[in-house]
One Martini backbone bead per residue (centre of mass of N, CA, C, O) as a GRO file, in nm:
protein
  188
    1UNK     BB    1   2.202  -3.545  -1.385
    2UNK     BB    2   1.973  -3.317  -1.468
    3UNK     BB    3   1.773  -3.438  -1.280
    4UNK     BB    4   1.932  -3.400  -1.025
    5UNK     BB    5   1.912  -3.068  -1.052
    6UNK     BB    6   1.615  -3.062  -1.043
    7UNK     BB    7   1.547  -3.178  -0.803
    8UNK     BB    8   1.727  -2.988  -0.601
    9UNK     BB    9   1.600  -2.758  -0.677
   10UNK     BB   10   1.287  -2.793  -0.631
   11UNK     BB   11   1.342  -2.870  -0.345
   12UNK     BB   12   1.439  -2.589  -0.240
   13UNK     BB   13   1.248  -2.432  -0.321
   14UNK     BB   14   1.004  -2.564  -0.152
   15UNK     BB   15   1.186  -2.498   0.142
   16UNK     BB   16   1.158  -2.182   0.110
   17UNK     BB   17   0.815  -2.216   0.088
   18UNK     BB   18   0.707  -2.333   0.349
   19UNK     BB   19   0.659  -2.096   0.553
   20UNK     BB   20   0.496  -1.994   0.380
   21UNK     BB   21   0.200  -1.754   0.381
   22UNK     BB   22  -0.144  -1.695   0.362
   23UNK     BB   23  -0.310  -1.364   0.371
   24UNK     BB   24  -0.565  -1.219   0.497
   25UNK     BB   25  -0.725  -0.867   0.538
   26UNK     BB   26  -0.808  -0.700   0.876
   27UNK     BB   27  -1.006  -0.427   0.814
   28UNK     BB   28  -1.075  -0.328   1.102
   29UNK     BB   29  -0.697  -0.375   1.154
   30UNK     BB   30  -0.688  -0.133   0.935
   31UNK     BB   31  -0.501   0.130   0.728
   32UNK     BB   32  -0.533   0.358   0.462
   33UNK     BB   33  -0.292   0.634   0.467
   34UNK     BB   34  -0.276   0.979   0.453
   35UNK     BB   35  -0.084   1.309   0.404
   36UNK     BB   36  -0.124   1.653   0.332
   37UNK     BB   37  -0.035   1.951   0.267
   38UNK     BB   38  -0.225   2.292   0.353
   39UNK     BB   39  -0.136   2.588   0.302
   40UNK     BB   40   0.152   2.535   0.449
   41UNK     BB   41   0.004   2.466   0.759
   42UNK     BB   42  -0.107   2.175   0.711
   43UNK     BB   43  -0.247   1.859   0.772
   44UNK     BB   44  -0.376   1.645   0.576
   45UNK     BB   45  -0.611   1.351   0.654
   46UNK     BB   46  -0.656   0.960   0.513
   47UNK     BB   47  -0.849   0.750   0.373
   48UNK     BB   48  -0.933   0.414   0.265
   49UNK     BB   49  -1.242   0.199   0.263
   50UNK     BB   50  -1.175   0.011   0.007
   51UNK     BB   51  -1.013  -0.298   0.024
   52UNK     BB   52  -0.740  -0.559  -0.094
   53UNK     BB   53  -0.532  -0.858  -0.009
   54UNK     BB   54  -0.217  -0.998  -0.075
   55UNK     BB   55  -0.043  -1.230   0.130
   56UNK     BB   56   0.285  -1.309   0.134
   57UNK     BB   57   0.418  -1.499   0.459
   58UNK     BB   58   0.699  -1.513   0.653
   59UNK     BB   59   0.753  -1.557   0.978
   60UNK     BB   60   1.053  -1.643   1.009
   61UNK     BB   61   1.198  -1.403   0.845
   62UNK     BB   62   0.992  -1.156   0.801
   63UNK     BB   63   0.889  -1.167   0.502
   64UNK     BB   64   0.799  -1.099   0.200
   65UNK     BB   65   0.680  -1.238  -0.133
   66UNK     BB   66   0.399  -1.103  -0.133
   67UNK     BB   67   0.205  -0.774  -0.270
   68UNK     BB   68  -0.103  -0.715  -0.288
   69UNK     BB   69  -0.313  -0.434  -0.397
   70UNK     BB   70  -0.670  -0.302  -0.417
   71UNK     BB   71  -0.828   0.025  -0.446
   72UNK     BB   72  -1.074   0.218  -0.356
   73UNK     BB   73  -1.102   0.560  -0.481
   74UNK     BB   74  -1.423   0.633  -0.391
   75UNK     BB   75  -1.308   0.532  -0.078
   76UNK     BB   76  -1.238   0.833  -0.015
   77UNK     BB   77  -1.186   0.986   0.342
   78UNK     BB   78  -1.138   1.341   0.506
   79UNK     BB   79  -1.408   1.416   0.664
   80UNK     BB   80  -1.508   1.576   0.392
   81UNK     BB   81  -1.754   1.573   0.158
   82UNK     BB   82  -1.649   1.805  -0.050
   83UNK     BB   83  -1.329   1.683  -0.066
   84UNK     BB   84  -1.410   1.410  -0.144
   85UNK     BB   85  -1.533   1.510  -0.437
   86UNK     BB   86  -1.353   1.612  -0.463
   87UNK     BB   87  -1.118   1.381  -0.532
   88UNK     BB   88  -1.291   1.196  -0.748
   89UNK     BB   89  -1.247   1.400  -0.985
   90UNK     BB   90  -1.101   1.543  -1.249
   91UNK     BB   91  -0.873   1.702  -1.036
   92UNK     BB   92  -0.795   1.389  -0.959
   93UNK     BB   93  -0.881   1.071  -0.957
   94UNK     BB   94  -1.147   1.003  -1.157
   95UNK     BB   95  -1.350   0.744  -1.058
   96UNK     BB   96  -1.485   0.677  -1.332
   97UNK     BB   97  -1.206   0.613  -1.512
   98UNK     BB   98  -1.045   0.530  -1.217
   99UNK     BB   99  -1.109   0.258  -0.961
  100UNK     BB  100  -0.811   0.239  -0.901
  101UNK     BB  101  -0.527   0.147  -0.670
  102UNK     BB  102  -0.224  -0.031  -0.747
  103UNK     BB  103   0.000  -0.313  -0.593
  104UNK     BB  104   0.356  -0.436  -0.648
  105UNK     BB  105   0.553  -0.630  -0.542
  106UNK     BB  106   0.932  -0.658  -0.619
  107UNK     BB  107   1.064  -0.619  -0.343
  108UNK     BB  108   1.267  -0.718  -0.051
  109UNK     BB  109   1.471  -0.534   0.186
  110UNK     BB  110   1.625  -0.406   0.443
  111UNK     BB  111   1.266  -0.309   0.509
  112UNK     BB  112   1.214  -0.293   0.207
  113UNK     BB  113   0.963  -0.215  -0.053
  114UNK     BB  114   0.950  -0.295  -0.369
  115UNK     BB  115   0.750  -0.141  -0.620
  116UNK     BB  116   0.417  -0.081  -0.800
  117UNK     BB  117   0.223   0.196  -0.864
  118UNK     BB  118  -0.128   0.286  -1.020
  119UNK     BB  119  -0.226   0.595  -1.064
  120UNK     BB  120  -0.454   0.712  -1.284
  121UNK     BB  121  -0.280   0.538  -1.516
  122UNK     BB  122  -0.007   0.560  -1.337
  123UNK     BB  123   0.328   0.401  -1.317
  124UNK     BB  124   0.537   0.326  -1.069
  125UNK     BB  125   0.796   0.342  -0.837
  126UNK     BB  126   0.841   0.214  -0.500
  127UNK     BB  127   0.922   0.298  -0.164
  128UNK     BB  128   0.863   0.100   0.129
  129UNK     BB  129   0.869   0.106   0.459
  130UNK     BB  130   0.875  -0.214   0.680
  131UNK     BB  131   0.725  -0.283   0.970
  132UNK     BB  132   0.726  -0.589   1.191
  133UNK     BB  133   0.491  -0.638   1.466
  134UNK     BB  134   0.406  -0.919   1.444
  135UNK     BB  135   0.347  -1.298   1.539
  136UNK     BB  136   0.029  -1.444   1.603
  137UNK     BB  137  -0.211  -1.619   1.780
  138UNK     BB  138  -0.535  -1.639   1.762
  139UNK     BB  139  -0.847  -1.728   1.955
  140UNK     BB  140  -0.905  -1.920   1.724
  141UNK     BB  141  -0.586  -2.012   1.570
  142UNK     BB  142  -0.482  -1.820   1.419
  143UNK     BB  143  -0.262  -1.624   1.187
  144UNK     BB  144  -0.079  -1.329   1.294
  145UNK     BB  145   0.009  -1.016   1.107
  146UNK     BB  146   0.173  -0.726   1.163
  147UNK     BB  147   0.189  -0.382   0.962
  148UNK     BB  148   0.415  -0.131   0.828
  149UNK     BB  149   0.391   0.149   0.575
  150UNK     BB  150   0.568   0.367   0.434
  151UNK     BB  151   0.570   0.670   0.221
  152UNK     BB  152   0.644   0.854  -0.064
  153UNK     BB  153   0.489   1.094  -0.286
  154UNK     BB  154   0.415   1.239  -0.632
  155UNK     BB  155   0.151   1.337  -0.766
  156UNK     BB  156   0.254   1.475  -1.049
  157UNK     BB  157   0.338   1.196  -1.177
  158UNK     BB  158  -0.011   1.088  -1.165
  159UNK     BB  159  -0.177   1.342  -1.283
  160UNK     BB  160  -0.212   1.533  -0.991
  161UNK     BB  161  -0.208   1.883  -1.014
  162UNK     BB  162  -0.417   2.016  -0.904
  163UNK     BB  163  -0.421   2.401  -0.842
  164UNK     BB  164  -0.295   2.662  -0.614
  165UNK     BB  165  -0.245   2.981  -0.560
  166UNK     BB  166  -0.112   3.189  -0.317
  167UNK     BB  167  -0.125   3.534  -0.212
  168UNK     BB  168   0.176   3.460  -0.064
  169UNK     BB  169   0.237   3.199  -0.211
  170UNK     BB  170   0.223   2.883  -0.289
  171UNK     BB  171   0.044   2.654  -0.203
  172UNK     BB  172  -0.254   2.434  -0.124
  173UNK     BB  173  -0.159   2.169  -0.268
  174UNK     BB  174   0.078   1.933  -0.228
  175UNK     BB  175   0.314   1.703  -0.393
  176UNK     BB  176   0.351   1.539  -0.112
  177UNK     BB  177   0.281   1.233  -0.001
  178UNK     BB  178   0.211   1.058   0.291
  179UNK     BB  179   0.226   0.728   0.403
  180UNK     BB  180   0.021   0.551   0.614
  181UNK     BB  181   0.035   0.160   0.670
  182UNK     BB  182  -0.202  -0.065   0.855
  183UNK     BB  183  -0.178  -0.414   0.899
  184UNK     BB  184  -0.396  -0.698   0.940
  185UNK     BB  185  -0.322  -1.044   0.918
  186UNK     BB  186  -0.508  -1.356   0.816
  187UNK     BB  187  -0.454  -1.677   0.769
  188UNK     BB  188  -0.576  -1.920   0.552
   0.00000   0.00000   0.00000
């Protein structure tokens, strides 16, 4: 009887994640971004050119099983080649230090991706809104699915704390960054 209870899982398993599927990410077609508040009157935004993502994604249920991404801090681009220096440096990012930005999804729930951020070499909870824009198969017969992740983060819980006060009040950079990932993702 025992058999046949372990039988019964491990098949439930296995049709559990039939639809699911590996896809990885397609930089072309992809953009890591993010915008933070500057001297209070203005929004820089930015974005990382050089990441990696694992993607395991039912089409039918349209869920993520797996989510897990790793960016190169040192392709932060803001389009200002002396501000992408400083965010390289030991008062931001220190990417001679931390190589890496990375994440893992822990759970996804009506909507909402739940995972693990780390950030300078410390991991937080965070909690991504994920839109699924759609599952196609593109020209050559492959299957693409298209989504969006925003959510917001605090710089100084992960020791990105460097700023200036301003001479009126208020500081120079905002402590909540804001994120707007853009993903198309083909499968493997």
């Amino acid at each position: 009887m025992k058999h046949l209870a372990r039988l019964l899982m491990a098949t439930t398993l296995l049709f559990s994640f039939a639809d699911a599927k590996e896809f990885i990410i397609d930089n072309a077609h992809s953009n890591i971004g993010f915008s933070v508040k500057h001297m209070m009157i203005s929004n820089v935004k930015g974005n990382f050119n050089a990441y990696t993502a694992d993607i395991d994604f039912d089409a039918d249920k349209k869920v993520f099983n797996k989510l897990a991404a790793k960016i190169d801090a040192a392709s932060i681009d803001t389009g200002i080649v002396k501000r992408d220096e400083h965010l390289k440096s030991s008062d931001f990012f220190d990417v001679e230090k931390f190589k890496t930005v990375d994440f893992a999804m822990t759970s996804m729930k009506d909507g909402k991706v739940y995972g693990k951020i780390t950030i300078h070499g410390i991991t937080k909870d965070i909690v991504l809104n994920s839109t699924i824009h759609g599952v196609i198969k593109d020209f050559q017969g492959h299957q693409r699915v298209g989504f969006t992740l925003e959510g917001k983060l605090e710089r100084k819980d992960f020791g990105l704390v460097w700023n200036k006060i301003l001479e009126g009040g208020g500081l120079t950079v905002d402590d909540t960054i804001h994120l707007a990932i853009e993903v198309e993702a083909i499968e493997l």
